[in-house]
C-alpha positions in Angstrom: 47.1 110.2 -49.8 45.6 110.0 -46.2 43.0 112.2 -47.4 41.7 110.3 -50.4 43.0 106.7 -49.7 39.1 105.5 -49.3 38.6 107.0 -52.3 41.8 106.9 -54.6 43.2 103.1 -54.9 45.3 103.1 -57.7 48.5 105.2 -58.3 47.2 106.8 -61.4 44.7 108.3 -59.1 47.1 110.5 -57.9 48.7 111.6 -60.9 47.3 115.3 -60.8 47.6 116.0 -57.0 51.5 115.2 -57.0 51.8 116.5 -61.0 54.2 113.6 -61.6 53.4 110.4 -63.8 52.3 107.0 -61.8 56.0 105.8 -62.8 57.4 108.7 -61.2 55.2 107.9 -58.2 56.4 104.4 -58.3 59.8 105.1 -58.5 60.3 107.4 -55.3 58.0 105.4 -53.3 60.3 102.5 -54.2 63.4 104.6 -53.1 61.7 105.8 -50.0 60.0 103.0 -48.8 61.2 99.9 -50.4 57.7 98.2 -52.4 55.9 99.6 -55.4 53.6 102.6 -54.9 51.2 100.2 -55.2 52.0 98.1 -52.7 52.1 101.0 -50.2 48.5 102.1 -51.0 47.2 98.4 -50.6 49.3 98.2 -47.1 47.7 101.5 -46.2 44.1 100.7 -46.9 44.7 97.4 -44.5 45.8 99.5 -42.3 42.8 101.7 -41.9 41.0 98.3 -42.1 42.6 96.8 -39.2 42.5 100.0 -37.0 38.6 100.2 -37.9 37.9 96.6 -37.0 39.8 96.6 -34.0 38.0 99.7 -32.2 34.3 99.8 -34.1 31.7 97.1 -34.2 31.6 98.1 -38.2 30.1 95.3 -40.2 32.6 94.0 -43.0 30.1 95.2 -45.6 30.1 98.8 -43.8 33.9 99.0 -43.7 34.1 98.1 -46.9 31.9 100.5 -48.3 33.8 102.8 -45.8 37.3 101.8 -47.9 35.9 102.8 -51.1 35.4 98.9 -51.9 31.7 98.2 -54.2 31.4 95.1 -52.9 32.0 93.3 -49.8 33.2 90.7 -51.5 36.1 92.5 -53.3 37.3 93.8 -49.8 37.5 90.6 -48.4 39.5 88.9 -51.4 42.2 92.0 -51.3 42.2 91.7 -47.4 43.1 87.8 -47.4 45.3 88.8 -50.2 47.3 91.3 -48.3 46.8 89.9 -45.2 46.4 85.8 -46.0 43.5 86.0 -43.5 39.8 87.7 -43.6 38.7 90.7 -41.7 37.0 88.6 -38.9 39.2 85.9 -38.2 40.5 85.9 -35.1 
């Protein structure tokens, strides 16, 4: 997942590199870390987001493009989502 998480954003994505089913996938991430496999690839994605704002002068459109995202737009609405603020607020 570190590898591909720009590129891979949904848990069926990973289906053939783990050889297990996306509910399979959900259900150990839920045992492991406690939220839906899902939910761990959207918190990892803001992660990378936050680490790449915080020590580049990256435009939002750049890091978003960066992320995998097709349109700025999109990144900012799943940021504020996950984050309830947008990538440049202070």
């Amino acid at each position: 997942m570190e590898a591909d998480h720009a590129r891979r954003h949904h848990v069926r994505d990973y289906e053939q590199a783990v050889h297990a089913s996306a509910r399979t996938i959900d259900r150990v991430v839920r045992r492991a870390r406690g939220m839906s496999a899902k939910r761990f690839l959207d918190e990892r994605i803001v992660l990378e987001a936050r680490r790449r704002l915080a020590t580049t002068d990256t435009t939002v459109a750049a890091l978003a493009a960066q992320l995998g995202f097709t349109e700025a737009t999109n990144f900012v609405k799943f940021y504020r989502r996950l984050t309830g603020t947008t990538p440049r607020a202070p």
